[in-house]
N, C-alpha and C positions, 0 to 999 in steps of 0.2 A: 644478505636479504635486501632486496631493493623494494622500499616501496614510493615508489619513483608515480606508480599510476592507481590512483583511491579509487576504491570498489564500489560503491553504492550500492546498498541492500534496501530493495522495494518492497514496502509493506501492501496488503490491499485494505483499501480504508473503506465501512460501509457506513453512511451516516441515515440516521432514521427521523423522520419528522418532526418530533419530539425535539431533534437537536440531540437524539443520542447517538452516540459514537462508538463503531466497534472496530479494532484495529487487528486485523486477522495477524495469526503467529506465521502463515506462512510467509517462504521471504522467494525472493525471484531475483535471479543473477543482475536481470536487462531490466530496461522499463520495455523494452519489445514481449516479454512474456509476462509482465505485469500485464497491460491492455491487453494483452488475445483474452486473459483470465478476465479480465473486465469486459470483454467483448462478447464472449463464451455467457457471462452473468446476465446479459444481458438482452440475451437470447431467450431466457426464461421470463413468463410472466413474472413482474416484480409488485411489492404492494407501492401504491401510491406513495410518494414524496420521502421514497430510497433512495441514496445513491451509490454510487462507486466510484472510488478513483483512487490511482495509488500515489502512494506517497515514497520519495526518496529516504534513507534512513538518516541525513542530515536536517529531517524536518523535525518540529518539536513535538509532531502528532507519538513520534517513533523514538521519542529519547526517554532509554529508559536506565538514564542517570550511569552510564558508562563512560570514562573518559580518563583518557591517558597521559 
């Protein structure tokens, strides 16, 4: 088993005005189908001072205390 080339697993992160933060369970191979899903989100009227944006699974938004 070669693991010669690291994967990256892309959360989609929604932040809300508040400053609250929700970190979607789903995950995306790419960051190319993370953004269409963020792009697709974004296509719906959204409420004021939401956002989106995804996050790589090396970020700390996405650690959830696993490690080898």
């Amino acid at each position: 088993m070669a693991a010669s080339s690291v994967a990256l697993v892309w959360y989609l992160v929604i932040a809300g005005p508040q400053g609250g933060m929700v970190v979607l369970p789903s995950t995306f191979d790419t960051r190319e189908q993370c953004t269409s899903a963020v792009t697709e989100y974004q296509k719906q009227p959204t409420p004021a001072g939401w956002s989106v944006q995804c996050v790589p699974s090396a970020s700390p938004f996405a650690d959830e205390g696993e490690s080898e």
